[in-house]
LOLUM-24906 format. One record per atom (N, C-alpha, C): atom name; residue number from 1; x, y, z. Coordinates in pm, 1 decimal, m for minus. Example, Ala and Ser with C-alpha at 12.3 -4.5 7.8 and 13.67 -1.06 7.14 Angstrom:
2
drendren atom = N n = 1 xx = 1319.0 yy = m569.0 zz = 780.0
drendren atom = CA n = 1 xx = 1230.0 yy = m450.0 zz = 780.0
drendren atom = C n = 1 xx = 1320.0 yy = m330.0 zz = 780.0
drendren atom = N n = 2 xx = 1285.0 yy = m225.0 zz = 708.0
drendren atom = CA n = 2 xx = 1367.0 yy = m106.0 zz = 714.0
drendren atom = C n = 2 xx = 1290.0 yy = 3.0 zz = 787.0
% end
This chain:
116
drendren atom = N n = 1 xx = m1081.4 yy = m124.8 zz = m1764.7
drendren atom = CA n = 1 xx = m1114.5 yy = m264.9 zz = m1751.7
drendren atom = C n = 1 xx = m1010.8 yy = m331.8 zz = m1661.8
drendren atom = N n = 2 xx = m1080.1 yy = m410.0 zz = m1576.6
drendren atom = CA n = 2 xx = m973.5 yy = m424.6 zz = m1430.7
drendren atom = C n = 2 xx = m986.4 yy = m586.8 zz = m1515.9
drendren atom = N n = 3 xx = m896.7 yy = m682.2 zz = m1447.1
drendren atom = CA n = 3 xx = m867.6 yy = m844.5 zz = m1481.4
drendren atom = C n = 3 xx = m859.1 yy = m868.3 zz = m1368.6
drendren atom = N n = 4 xx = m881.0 yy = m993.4 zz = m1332.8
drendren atom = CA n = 4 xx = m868.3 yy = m1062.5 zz = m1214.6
drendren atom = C n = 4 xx = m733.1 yy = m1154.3 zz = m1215.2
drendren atom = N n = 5 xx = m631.0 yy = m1191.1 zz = m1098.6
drendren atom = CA n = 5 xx = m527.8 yy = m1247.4 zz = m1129.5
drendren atom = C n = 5 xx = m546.7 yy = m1345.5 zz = m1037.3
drendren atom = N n = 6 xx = m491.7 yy = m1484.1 zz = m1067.5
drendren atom = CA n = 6 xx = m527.1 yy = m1592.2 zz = m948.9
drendren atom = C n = 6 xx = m433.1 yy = m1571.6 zz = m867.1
drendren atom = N n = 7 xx = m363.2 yy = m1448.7 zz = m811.5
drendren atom = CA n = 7 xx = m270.6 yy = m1457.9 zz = m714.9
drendren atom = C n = 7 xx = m353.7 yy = m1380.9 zz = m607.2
drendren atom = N n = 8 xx = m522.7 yy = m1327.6 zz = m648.6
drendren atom = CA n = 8 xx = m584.4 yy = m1200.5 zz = m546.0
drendren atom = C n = 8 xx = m576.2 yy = m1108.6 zz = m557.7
drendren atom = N n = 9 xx = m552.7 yy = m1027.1 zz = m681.6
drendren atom = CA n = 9 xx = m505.7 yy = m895.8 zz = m730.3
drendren atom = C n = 9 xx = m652.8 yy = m847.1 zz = m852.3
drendren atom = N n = 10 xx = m637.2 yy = m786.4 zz = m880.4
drendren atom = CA n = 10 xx = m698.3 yy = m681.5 zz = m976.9
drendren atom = C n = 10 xx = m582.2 yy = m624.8 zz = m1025.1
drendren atom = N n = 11 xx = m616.3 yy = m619.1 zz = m1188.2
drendren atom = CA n = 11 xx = m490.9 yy = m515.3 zz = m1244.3
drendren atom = C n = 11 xx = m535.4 yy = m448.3 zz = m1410.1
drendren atom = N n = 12 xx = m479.7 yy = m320.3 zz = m1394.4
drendren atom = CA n = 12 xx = m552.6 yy = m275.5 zz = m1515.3
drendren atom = C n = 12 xx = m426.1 yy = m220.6 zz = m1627.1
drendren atom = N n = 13 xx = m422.4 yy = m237.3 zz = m1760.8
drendren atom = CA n = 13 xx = m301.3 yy = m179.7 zz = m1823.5
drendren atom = C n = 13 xx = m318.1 yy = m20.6 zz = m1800.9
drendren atom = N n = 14 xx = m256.4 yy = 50.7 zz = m1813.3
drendren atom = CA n = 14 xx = m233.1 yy = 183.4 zz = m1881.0
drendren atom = C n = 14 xx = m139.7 yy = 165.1 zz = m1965.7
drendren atom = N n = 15 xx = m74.1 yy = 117.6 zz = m1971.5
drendren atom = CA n = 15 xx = 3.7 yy = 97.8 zz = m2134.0
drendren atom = C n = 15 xx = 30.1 yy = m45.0 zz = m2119.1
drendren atom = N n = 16 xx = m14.4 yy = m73.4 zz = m2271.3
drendren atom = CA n = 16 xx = 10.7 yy = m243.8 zz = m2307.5
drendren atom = C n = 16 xx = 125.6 yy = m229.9 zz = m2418.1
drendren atom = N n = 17 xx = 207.7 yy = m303.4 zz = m2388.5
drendren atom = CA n = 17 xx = 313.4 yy = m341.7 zz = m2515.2
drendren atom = C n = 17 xx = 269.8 yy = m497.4 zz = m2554.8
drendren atom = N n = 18 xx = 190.4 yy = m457.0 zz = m2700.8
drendren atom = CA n = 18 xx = 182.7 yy = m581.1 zz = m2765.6
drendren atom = C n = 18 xx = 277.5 yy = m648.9 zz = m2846.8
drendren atom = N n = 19 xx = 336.7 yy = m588.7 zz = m2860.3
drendren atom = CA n = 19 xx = 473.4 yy = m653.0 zz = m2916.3
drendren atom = C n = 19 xx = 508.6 yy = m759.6 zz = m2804.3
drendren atom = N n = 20 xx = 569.1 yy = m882.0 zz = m2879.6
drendren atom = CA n = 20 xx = 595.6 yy = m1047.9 zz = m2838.8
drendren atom = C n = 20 xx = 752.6 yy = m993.6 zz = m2729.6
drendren atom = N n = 21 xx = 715.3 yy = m1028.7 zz = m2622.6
drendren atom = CA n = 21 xx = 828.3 yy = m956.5 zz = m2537.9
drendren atom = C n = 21 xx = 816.5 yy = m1054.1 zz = m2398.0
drendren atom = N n = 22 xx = 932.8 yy = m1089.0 zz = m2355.5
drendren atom = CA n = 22 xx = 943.9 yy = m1178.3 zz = m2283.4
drendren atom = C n = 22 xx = 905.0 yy = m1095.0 zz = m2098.2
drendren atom = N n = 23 xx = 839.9 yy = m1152.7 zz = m2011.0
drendren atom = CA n = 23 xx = 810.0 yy = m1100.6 zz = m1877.5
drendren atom = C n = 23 xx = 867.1 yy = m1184.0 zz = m1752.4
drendren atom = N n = 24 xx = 952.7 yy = m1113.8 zz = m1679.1
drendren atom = CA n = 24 xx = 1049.1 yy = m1135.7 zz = m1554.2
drendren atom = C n = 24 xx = 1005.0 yy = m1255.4 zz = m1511.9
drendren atom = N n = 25 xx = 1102.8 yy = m1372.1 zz = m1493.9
drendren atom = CA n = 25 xx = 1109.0 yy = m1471.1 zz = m1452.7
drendren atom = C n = 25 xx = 1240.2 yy = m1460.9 zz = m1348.3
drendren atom = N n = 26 xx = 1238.8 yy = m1643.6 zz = m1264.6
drendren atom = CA n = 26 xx = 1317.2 yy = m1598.6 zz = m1153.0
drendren atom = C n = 26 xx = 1448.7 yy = m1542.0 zz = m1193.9
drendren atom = N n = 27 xx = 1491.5 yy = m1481.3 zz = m1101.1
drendren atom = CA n = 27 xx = 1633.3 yy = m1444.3 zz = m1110.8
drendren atom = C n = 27 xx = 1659.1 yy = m1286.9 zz = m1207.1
drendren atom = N n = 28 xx = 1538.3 yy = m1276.9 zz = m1275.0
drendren atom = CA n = 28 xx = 1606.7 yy = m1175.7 zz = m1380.1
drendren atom = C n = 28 xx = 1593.7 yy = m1071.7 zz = m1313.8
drendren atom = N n = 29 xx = 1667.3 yy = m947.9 zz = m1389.8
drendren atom = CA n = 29 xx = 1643.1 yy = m799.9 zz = m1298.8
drendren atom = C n = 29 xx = 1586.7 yy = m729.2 zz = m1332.6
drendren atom = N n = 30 xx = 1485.7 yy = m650.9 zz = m1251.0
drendren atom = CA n = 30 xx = 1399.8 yy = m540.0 zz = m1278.5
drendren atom = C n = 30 xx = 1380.0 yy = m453.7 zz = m1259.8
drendren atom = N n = 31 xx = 1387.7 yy = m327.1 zz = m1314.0
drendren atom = CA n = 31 xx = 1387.1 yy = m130.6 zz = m1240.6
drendren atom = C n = 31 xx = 1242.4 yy = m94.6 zz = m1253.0
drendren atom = N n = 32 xx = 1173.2 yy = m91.7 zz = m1173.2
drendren atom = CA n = 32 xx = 1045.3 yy = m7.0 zz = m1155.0
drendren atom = C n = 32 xx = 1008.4 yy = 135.3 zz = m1075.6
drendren atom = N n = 33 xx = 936.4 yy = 161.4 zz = m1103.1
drendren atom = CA n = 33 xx = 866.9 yy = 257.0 zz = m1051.1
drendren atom = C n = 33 xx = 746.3 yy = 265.7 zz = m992.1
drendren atom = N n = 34 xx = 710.5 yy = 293.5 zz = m868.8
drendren atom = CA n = 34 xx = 568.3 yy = 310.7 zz = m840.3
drendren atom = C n = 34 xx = 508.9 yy = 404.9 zz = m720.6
drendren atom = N n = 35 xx = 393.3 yy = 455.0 zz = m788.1
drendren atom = CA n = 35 xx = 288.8 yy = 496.9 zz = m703.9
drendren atom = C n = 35 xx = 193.1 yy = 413.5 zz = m598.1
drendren atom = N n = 36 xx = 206.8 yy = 439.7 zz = m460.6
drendren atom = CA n = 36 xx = 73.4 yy = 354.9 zz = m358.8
drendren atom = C n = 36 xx = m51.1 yy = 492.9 zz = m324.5
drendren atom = N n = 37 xx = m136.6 yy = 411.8 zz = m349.4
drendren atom = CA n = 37 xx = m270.6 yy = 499.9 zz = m286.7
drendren atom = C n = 37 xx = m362.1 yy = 439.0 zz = m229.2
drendren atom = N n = 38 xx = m426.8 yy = 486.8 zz = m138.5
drendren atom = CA n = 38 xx = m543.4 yy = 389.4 zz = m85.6
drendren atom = C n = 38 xx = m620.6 yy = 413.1 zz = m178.8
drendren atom = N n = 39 xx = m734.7 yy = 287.5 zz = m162.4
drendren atom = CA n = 39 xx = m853.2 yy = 295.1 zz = m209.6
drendren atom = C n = 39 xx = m897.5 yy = 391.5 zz = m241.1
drendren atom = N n = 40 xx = m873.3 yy = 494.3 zz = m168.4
drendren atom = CA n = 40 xx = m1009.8 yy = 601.9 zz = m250.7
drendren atom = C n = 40 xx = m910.0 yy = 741.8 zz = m265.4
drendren atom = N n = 41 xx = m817.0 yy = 694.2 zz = m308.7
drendren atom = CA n = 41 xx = m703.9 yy = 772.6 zz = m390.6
drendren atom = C n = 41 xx = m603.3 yy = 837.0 zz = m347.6
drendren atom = N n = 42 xx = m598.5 yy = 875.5 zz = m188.4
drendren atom = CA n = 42 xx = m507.6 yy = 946.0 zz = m176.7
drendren atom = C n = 42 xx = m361.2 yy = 870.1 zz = m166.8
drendren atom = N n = 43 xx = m294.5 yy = 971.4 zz = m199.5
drendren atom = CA n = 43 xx = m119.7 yy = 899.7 zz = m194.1
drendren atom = C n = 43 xx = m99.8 yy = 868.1 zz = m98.5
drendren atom = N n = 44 xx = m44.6 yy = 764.9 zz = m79.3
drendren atom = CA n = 44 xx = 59.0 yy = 704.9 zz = 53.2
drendren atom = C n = 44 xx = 180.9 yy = 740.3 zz = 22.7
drendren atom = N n = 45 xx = 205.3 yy = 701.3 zz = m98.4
drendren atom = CA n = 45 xx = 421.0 yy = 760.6 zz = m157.3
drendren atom = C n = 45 xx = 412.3 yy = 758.1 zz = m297.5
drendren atom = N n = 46 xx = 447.6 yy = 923.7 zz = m308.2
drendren atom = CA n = 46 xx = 479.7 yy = 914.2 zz = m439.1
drendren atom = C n = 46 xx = 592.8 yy = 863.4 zz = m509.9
drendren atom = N n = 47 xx = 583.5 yy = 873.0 zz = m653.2
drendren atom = CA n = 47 xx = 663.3 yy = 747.7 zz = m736.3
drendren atom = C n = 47 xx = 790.5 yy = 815.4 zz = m673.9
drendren atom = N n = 48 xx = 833.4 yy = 1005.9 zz = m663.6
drendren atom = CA n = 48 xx = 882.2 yy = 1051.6 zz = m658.9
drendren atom = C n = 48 xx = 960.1 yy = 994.3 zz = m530.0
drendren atom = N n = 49 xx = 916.0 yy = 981.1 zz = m428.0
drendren atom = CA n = 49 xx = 977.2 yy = 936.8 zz = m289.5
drendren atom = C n = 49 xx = 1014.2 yy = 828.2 zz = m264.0
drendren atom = N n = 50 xx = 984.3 yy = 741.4 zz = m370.8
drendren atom = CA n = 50 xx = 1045.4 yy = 581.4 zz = m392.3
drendren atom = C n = 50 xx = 1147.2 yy = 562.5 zz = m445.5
drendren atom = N n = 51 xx = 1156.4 yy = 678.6 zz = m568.8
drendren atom = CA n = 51 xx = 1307.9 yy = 675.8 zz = m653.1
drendren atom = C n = 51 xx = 1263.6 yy = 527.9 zz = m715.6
drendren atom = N n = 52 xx = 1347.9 yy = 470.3 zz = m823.3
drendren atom = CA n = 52 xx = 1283.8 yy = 369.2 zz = m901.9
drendren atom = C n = 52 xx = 1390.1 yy = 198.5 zz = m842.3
drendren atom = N n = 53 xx = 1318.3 yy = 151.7 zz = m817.1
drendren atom = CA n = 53 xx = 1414.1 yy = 30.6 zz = m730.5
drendren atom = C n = 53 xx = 1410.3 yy = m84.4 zz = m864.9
drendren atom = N n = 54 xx = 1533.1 yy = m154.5 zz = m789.6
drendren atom = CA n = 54 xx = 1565.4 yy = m250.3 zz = m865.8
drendren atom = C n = 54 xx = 1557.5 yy = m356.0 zz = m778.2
drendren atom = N n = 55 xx = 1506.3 yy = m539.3 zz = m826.8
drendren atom = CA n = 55 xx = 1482.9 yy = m629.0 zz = m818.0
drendren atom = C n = 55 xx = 1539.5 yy = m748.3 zz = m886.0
drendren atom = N n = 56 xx = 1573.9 yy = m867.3 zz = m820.0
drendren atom = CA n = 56 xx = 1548.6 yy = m971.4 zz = m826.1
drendren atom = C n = 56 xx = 1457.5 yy = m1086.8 zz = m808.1
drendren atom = N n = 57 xx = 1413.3 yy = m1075.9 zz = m944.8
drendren atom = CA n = 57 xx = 1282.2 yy = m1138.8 zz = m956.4
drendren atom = C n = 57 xx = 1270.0 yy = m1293.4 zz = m835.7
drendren atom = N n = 58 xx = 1224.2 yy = m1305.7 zz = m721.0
drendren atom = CA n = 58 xx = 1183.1 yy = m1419.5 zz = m642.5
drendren atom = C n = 58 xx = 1341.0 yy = m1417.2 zz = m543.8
drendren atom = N n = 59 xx = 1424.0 yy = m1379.6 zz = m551.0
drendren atom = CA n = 59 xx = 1533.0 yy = m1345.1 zz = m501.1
drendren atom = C n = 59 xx = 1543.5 yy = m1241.5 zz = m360.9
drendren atom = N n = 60 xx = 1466.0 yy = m1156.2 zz = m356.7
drendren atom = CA n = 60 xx = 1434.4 yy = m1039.6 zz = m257.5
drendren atom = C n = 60 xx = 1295.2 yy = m1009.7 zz = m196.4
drendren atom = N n = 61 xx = 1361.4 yy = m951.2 zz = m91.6
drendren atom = CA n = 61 xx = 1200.7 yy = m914.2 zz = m14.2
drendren atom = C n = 61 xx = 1150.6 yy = m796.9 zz = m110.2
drendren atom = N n = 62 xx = 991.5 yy = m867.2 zz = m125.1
drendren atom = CA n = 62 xx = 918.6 yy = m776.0 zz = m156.2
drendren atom = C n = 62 xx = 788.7 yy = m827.0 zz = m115.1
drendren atom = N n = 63 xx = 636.8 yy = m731.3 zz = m105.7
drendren atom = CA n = 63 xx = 562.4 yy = m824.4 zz = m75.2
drendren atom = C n = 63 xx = 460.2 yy = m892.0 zz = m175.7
drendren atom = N n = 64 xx = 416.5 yy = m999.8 zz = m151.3
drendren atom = CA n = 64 xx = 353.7 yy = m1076.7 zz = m247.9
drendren atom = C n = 64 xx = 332.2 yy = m1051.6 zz = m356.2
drendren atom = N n = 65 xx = 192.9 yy = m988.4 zz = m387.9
drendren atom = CA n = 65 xx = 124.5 yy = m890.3 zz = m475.9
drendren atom = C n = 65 xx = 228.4 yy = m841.1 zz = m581.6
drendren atom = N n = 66 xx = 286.8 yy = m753.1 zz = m551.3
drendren atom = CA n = 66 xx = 358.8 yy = m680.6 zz = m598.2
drendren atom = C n = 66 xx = 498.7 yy = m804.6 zz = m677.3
drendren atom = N n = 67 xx = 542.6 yy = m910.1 zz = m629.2
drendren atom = CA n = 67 xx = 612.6 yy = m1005.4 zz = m685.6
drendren atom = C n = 67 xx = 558.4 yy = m1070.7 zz = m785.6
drendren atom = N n = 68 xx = 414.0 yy = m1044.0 zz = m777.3
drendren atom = CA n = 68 xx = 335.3 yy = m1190.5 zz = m906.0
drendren atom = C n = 68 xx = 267.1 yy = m1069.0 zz = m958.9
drendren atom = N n = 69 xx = 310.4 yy = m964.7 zz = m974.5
drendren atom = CA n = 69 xx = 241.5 yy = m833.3 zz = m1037.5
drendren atom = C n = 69 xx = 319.0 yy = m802.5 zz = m1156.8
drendren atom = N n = 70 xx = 436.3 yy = m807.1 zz = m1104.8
drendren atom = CA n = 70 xx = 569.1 yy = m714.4 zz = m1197.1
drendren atom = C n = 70 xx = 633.4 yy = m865.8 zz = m1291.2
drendren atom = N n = 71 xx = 553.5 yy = m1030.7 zz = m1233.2
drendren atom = CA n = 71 xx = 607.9 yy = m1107.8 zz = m1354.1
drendren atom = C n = 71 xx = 483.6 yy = m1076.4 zz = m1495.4
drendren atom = N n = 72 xx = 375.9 yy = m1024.5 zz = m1472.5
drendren atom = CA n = 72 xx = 293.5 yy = m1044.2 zz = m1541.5
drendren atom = C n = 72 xx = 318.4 yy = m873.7 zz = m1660.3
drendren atom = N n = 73 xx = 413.4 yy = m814.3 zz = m1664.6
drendren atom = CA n = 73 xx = 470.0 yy = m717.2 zz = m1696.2
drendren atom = C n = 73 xx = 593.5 yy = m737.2 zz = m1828.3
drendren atom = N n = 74 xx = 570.6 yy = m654.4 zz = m1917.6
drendren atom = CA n = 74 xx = 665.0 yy = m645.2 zz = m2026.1
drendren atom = C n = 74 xx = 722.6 yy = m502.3 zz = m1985.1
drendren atom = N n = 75 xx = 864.6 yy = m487.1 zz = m2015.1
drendren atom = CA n = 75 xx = 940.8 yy = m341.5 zz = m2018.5
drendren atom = C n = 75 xx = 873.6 yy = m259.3 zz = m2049.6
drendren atom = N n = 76 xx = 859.1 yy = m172.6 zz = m2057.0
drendren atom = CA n = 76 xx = 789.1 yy = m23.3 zz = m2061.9
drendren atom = C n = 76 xx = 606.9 yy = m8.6 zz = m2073.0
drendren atom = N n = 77 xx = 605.6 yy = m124.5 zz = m1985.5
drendren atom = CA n = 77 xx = 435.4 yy = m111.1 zz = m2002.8
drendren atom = C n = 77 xx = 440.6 yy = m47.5 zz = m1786.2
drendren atom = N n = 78 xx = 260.1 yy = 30.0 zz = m1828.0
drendren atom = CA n = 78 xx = 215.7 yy = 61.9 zz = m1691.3
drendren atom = C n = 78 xx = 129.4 yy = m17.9 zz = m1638.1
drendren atom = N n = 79 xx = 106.0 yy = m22.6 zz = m1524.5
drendren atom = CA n = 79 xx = m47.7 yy = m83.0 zz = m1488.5
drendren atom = C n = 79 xx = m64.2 yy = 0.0 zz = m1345.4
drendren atom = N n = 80 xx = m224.8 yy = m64.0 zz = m1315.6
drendren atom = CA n = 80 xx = m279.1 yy = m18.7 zz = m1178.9
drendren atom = C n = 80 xx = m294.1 yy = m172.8 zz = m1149.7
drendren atom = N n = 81 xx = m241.8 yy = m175.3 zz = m999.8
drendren atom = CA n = 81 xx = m301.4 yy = m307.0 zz = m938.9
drendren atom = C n = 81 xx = m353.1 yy = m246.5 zz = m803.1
drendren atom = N n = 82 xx = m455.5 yy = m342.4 zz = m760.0
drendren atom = CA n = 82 xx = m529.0 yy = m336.4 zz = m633.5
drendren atom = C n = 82 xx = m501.8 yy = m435.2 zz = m584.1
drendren atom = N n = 83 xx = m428.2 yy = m443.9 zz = m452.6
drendren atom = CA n = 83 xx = m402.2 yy = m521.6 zz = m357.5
drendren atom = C n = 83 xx = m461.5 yy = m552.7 zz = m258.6
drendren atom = N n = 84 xx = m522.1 yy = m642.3 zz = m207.8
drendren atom = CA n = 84 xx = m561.6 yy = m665.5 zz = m69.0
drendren atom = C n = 84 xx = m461.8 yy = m651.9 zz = 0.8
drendren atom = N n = 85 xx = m503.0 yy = m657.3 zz = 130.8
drendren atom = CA n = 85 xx = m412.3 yy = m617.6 zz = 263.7
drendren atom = C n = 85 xx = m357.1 yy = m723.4 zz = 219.7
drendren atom = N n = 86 xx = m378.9 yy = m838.5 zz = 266.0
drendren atom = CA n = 86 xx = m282.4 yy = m995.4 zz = 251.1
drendren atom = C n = 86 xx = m204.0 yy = m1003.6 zz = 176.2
drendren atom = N n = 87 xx = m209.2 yy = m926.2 zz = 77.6
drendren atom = CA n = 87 xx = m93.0 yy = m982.0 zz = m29.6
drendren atom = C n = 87 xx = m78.9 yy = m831.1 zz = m12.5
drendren atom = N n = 88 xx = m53.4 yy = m721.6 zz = 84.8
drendren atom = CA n = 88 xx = 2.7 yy = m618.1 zz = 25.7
drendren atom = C n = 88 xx = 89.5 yy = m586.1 zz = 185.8
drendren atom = N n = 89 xx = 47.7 yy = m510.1 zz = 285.6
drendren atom = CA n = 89 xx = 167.4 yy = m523.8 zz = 374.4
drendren atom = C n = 89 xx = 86.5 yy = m618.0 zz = 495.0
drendren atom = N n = 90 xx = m20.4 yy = m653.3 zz = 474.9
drendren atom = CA n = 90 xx = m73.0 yy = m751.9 zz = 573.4
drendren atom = C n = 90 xx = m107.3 yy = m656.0 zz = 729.4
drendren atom = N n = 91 xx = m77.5 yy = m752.0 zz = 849.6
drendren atom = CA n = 91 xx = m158.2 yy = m724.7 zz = 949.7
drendren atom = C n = 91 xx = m91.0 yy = m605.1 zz = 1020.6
drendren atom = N n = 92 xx = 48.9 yy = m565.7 zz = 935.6
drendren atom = CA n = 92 xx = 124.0 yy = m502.1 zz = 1050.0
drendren atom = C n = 92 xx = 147.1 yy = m386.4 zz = 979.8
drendren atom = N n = 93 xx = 115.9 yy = m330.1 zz = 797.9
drendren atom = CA n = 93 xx = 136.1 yy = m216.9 zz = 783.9
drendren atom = C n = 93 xx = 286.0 yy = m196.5 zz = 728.4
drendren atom = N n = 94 xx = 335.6 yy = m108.3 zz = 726.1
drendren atom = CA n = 94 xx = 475.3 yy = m54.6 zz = 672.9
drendren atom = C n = 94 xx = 527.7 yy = m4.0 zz = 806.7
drendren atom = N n = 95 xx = 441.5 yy = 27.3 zz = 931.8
drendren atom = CA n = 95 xx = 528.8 yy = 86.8 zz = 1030.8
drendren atom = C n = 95 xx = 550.9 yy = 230.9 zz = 974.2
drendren atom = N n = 96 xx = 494.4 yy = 272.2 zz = 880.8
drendren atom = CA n = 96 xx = 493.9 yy = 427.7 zz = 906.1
drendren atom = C n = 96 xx = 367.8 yy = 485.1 zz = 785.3
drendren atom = N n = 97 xx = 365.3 yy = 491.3 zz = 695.3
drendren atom = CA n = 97 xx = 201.1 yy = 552.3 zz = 666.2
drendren atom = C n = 97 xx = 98.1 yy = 443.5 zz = 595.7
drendren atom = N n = 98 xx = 181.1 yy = 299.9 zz = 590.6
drendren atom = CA n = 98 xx = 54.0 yy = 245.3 zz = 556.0
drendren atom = C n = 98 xx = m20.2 yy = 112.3 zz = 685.8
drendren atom = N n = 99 xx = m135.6 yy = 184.3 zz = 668.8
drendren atom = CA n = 99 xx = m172.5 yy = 120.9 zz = 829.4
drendren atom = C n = 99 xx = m198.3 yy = m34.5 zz = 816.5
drendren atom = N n = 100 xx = m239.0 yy = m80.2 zz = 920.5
drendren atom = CA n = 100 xx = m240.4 yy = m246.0 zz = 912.0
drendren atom = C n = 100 xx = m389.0 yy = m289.7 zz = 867.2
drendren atom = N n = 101 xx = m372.4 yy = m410.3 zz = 795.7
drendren atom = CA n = 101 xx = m491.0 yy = m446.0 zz = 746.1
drendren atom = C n = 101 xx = m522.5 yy = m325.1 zz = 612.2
drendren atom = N n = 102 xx = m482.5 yy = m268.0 zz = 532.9
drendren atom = CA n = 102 xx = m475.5 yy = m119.4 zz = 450.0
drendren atom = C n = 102 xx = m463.3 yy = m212.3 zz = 345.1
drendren atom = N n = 103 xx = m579.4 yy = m241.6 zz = 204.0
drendren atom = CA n = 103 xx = m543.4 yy = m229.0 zz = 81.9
drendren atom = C n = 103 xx = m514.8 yy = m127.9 zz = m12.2
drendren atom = N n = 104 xx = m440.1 yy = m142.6 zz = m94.0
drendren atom = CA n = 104 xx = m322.0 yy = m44.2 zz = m219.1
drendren atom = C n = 104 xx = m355.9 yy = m58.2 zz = m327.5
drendren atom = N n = 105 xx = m380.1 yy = 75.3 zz = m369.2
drendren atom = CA n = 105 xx = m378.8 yy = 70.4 zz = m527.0
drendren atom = C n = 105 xx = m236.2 yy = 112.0 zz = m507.1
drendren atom = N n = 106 xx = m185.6 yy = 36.8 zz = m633.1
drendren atom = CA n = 106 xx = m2.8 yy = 41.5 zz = m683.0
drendren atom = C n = 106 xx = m82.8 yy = 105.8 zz = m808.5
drendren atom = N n = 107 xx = 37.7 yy = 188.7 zz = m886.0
drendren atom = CA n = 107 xx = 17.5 yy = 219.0 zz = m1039.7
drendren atom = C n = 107 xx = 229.3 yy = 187.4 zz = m1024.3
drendren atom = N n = 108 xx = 262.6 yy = 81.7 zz = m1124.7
drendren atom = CA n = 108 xx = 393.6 yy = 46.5 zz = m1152.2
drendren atom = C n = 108 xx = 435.7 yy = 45.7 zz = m1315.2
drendren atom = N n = 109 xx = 531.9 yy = 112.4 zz = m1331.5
drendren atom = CA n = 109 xx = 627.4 yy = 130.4 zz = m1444.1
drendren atom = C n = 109 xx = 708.2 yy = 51.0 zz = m1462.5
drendren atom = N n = 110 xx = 691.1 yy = m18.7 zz = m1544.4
drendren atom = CA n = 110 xx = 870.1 yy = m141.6 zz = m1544.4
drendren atom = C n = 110 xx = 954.7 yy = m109.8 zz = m1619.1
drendren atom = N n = 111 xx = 1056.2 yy = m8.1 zz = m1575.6
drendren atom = CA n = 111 xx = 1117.6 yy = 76.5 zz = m1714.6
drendren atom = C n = 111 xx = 1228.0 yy = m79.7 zz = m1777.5
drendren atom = N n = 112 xx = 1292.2 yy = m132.9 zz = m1709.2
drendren atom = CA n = 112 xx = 1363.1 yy = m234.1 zz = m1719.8
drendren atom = C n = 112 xx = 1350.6 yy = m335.7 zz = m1663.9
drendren atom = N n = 113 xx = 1388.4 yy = m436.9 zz = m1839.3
drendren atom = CA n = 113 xx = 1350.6 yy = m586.7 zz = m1761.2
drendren atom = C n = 113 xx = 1510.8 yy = m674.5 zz = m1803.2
drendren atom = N n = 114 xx = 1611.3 yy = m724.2 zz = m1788.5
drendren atom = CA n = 114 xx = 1718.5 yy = m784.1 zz = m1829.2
drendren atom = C n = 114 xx = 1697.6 yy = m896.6 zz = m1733.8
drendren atom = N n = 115 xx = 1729.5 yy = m1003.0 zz = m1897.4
drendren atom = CA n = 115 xx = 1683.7 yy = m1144.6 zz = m1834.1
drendren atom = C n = 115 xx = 1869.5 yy = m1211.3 zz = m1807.9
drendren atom = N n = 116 xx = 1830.6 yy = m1278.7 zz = m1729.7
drendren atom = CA n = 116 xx = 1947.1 yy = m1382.0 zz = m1606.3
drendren atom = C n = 116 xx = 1942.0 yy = m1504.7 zz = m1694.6
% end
């Protein structure tokens, strides 16, 4: 079951933490993990080749999507999001395997969330 997000996204749990748990607001820091695939599945980068990055929530480049993705996220939950191009690398691509105009399925891990 996909949800619709008013930021232009689609996003689906693979793991929900229902437990009452607070989700990344500005400034706080965050370690994720993620998988990109196109649309019709194949990998662009595995989680493996990303290594798990850390963030400042509204603080750092990242692109859109993926910023109003990971606030809607509790610690150790998964999801799949589908990105449009626009909110994902837009007209110009990554400059090396994801092409321009290219929407993303993300699947992201938020192993850590420590609030600021």
């Amino acid at each position: 079951l996909f949800l619709s997000s008013p930021h232009g996204f689609s996003y689906s749990y693979i793991t929900k933490i229902e437990a009452a748990s607070k989700t990344p607001k500005f400034g706080d820091l965050v370690q994720y993990r993620c998988t990109l695939k196109t649309l019709d599945g194949q990998v662009i980068y595995k989680e493996d080749s990303l290594k798990t990055q850390s963030y400042y929530v509204d603080q750092q480049e990242l692109f859109s999507g993926l910023r109003q993705g990971l606030k809607l996220m509790k610690q150790g939950e998964v999801v799949t999001f589908i990105f449009p191009s626009q909110i994902a690398y837009g007209y110009y691509g990554d400059n090396n395997q994801i092409e321009r105009n290219q929407p993303i399925i993300c699947k992201v891990t938020l192993i850590k969330h420590q609030i600021n």
